[in-house]
C-alpha positions as CSV (number, residue, x, y, z in Angstrom):
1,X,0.0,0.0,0.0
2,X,3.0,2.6,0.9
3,X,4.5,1.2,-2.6
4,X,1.4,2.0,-4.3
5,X,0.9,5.7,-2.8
6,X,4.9,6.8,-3.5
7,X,4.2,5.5,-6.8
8,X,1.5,7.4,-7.3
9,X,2.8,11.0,-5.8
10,X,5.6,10.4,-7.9
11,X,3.6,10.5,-11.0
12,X,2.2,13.7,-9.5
13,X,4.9,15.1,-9.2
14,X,6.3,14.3,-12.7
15,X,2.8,15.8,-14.2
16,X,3.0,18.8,-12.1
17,X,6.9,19.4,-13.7
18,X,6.1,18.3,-16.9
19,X,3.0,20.9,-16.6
20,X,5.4,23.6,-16.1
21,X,7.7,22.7,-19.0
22,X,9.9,20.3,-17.2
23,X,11.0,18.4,-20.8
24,X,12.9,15.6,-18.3
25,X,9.7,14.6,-16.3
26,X,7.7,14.7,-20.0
27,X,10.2,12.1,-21.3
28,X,9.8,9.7,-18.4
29,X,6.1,10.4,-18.7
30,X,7.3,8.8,-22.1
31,X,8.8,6.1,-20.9
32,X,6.8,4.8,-18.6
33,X,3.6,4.9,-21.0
34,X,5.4,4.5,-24.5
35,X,4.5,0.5,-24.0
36,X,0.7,1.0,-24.0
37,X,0.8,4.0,-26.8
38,X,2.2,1.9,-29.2
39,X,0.7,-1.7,-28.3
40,X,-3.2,0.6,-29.0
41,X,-2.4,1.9,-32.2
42,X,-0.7,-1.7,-33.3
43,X,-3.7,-3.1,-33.0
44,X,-5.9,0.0,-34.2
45,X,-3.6,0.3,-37.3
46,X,-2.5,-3.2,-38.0
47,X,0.8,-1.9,-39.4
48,X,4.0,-1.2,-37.4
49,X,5.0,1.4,-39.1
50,X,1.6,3.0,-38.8
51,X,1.8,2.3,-35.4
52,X,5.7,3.8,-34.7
53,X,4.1,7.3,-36.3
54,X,1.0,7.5,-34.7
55,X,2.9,7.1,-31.5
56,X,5.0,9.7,-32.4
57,X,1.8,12.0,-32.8
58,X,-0.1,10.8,-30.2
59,X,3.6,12.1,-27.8
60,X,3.7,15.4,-29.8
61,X,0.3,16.1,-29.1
62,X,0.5,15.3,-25.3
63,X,3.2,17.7,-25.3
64,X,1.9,20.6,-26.5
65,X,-1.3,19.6,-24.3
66,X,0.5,18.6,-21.3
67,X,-0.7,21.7,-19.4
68,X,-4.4,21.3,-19.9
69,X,-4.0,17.6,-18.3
70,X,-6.9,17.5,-15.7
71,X,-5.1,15.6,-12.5
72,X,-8.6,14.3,-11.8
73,X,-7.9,11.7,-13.9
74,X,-5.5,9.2,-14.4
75,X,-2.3,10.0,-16.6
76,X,-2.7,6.8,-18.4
77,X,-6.3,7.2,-19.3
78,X,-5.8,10.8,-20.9
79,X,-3.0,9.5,-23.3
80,X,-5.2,6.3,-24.0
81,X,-7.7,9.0,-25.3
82,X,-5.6,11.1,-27.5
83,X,-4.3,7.7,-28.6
84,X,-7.6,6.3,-29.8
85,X,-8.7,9.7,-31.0
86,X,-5.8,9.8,-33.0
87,X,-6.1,6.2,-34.7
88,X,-9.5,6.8,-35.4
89,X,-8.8,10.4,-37.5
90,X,-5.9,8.8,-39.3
91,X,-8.5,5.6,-40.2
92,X,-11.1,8.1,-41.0
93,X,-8.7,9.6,-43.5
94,X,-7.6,6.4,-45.1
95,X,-11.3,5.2,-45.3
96,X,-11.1,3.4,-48.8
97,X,-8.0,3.8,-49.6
98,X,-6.5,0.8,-46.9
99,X,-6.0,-3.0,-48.0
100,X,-5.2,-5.1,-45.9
101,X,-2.0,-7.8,-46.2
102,X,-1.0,-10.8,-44.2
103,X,2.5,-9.9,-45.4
104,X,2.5,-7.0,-42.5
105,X,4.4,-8.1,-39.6
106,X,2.1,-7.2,-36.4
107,X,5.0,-6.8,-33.8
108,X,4.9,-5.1,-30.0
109,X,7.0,-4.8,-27.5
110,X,7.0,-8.9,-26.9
111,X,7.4,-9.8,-30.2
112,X,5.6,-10.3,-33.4
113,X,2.2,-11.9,-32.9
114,X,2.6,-14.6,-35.0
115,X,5.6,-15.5,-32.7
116,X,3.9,-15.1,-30.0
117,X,1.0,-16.9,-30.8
118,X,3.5,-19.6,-31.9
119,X,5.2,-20.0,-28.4
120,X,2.6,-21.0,-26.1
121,X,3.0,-24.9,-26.1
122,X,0.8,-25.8,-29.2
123,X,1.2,-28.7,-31.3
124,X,2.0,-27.7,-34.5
125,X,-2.1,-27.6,-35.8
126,X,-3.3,-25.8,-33.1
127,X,-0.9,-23.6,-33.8
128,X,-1.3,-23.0,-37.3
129,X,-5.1,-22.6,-36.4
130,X,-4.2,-20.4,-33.9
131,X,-2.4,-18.3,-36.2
132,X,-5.1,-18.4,-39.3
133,X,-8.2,-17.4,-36.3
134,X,-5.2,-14.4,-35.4
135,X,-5.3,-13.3,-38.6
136,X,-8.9,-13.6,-39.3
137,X,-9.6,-11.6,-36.6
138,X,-7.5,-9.0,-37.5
139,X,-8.9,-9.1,-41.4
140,X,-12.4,-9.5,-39.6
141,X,-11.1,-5.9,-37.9
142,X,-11.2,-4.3,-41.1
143,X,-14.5,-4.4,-41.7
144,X,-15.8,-2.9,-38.9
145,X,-16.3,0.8,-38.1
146,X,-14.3,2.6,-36.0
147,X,-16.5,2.8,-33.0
148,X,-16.7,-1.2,-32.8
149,X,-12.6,-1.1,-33.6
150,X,-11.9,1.0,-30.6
151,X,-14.1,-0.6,-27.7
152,X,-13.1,-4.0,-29.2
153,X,-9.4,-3.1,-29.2
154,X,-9.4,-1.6,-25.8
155,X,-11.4,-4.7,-24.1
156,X,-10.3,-7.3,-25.9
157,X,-6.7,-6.8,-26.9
158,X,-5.6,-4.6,-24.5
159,X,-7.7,-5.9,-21.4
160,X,-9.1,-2.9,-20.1
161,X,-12.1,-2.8,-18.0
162,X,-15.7,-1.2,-19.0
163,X,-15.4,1.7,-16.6
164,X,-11.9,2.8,-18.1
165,X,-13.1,2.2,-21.8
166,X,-16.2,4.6,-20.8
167,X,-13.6,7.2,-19.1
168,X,-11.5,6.8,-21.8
169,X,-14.2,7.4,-25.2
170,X,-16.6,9.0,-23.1
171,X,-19.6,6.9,-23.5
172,X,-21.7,5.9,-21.3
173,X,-21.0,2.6,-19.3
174,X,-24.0,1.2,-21.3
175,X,-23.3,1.8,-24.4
176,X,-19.8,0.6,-24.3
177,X,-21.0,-2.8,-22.9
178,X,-23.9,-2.7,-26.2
179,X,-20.6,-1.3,-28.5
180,X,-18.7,-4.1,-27.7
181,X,-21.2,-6.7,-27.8
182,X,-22.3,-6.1,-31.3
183,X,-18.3,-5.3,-32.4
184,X,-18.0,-8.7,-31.4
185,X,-21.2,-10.4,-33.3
186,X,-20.0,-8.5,-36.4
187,X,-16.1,-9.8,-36.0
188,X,-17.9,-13.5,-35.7
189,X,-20.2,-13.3,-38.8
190,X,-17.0,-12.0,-40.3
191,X,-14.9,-14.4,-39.7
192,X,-17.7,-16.9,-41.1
193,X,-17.6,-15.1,-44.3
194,X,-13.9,-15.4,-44.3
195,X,-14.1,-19.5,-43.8
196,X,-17.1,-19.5,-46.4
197,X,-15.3,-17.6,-48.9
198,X,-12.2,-20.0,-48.6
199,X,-13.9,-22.9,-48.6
200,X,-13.8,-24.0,-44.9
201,X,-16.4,-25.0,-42.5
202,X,-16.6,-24.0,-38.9
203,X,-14.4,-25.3,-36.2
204,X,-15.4,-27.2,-33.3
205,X,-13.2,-27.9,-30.2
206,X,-13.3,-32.0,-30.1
207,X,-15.7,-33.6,-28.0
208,X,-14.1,-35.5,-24.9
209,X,-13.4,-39.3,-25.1
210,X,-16.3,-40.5,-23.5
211,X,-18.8,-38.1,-24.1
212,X,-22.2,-38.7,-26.2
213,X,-22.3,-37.7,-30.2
């Protein structure tokens, strides 16, 4: 508990520097939330690249706001919103013009996903399925709009609870729980169409020995 409340009046104190132009206590800012930036706009963008410049924007744009930062709220949730913001006018831009290509290499700060989805103890077909449903639910993501794309993202790939998704978007805590709901019936009748198109019926985990037909 003592750990937890140094911790915290650090970051304060950080915010409250970096708030008066301190650029040292803006770049650990940086450093201690660079991780999250980038891993949200990996999976927003789908593109490293992408994802390496949006971070860059999302950092300039937190700097030049750094002094409007209401301390009511957490650090953490305020750059996940210029973050997500930022994705969505860049995708909003691109609308139409994007295509999509299983050639781009998805990597965060653990690794690639395919690697990582490739290290977890599979056998070697469950973890070639494992990487086909990774991809499929990342070409599934392109079809979306943007307001399923975020809520999906933040719950599902980056784990964040409903309250903090509402803090962060601004919605109510309703609506996020509706938004992700129906982001996630639209990624699985996606994905269907993706298995129809090529030819491939629906998986089923195998039953246990034993059990009835």
């Amino acid at each position: 508990m003592a750990i937890e409340a140094s911790a915290e009046q650090g970051m304060k104190q950080l915010i409250s520097r970096a708030k008066q132009g301190d650029m040292t206590a803006f770049e650990r800012l940086v450093e201690q939330h660079e991780k999250i930036v980038y891993n949200v706009t990996l999976k927003m963008m789908n593109h490293s690249e992408d994802a390496k410049d949006i971070s860059q924007e999302v950092w300039i744009k937190a700097y030049r706001s750094i002094e409007n930062f209401d301390e009511r709220s957490a650090f953490s949730t305020w750059i996940y919103r210029i973050a997500v913001n930022t994705c969505i006018d860049e995708m909003r831009k691109r609308k139409g013009k994007q295509c999509f290509s299983l050639d781009n290499e998805l990597e965060d700060d653990e690794g690639s996903w395919k690697q990582e989805i490739a290290d977890k103890g599979d056998t070697p077909e469950e973890s070639l399925m494992r990487k086909e449903m990774e991809n499929e639910i990342v070409m599934a993501l392109e079809t979306i709009s943007e307001d399923y794309k975020t809520v999906f993202v933040l719950r599902d790939m980056q784990g964040l609870s409903y309250e903090e998704i509402a803090e962060i978007t601004g919605l109510a805590l309703g609506t996020v729980k509706s938004r992700i709901s129906r982001a996630r019936n639209n990624l699985k009748e996606e994905i269907l169409n993706i298995w129809e198109r090529n030819g491939r019926k629906p998986r089923h985990k195998n039953r246990k020995e034993g059990s009835n037909p």
